[in-house]
C-alpha positions as CSV (number, residue, x, y, z in Angstrom):
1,X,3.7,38.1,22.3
2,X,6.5,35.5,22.8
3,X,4.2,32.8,22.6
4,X,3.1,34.3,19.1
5,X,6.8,34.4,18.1
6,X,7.3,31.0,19.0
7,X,4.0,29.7,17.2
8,X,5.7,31.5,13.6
9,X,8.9,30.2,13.8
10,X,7.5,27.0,14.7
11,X,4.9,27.0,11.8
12,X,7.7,28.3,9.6
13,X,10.2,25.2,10.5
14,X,7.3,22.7,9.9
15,X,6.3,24.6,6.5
16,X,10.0,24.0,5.4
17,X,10.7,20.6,6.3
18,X,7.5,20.0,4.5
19,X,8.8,21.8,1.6
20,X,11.8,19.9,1.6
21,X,10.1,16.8,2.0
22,X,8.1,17.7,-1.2
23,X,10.9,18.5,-3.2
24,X,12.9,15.2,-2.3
25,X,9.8,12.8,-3.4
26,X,10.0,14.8,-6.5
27,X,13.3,14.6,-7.4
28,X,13.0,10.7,-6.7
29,X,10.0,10.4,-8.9
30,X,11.9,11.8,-12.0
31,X,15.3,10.1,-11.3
32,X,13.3,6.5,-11.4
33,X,11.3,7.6,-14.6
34,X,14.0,8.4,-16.1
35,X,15.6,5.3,-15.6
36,X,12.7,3.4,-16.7
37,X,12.5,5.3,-19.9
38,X,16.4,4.7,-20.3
39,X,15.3,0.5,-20.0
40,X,12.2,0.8,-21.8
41,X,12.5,-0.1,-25.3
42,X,10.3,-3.0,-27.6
43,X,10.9,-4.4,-30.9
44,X,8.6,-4.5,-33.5
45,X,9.2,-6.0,-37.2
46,X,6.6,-4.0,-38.8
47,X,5.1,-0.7,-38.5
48,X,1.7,-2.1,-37.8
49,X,3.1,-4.1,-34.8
50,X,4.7,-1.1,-33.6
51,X,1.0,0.7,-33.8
52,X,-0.2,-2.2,-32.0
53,X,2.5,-1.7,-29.4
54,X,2.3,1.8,-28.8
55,X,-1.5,1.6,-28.4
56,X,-1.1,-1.3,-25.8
57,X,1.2,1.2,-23.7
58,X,-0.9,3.8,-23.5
59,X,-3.2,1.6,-21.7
């Protein structure tokens, strides 16, 4: 039975470092895209260059 109880808590450590792991990528996934939204920005003269524009991006 102790070896069970070991096996848990050890499955339970990994399962949260894991976890955390996840939730750290995450975290540094949104703070970059939010930075590159904050420097993203074009300039267009007309609206048909801006249609052209936003087509290209979605690319």
């Amino acid at each position: 039975m102790g070896n069970g109880l070991i096996l848990a808590v050890m499955i339970a450590w990994l399962a949260a470092c894991t976890t955390e792991a996840r939730v750290a990528t995450l975290r540094d996934t949104e703070i970059q895209l939010d930075e590159a939204r904050g420097h993203a920005s074009v300039e267009c003269s007309t609206r048909a260059d801006c249609d052209r524009l936003w087509i290209l991006s979605a690319q």
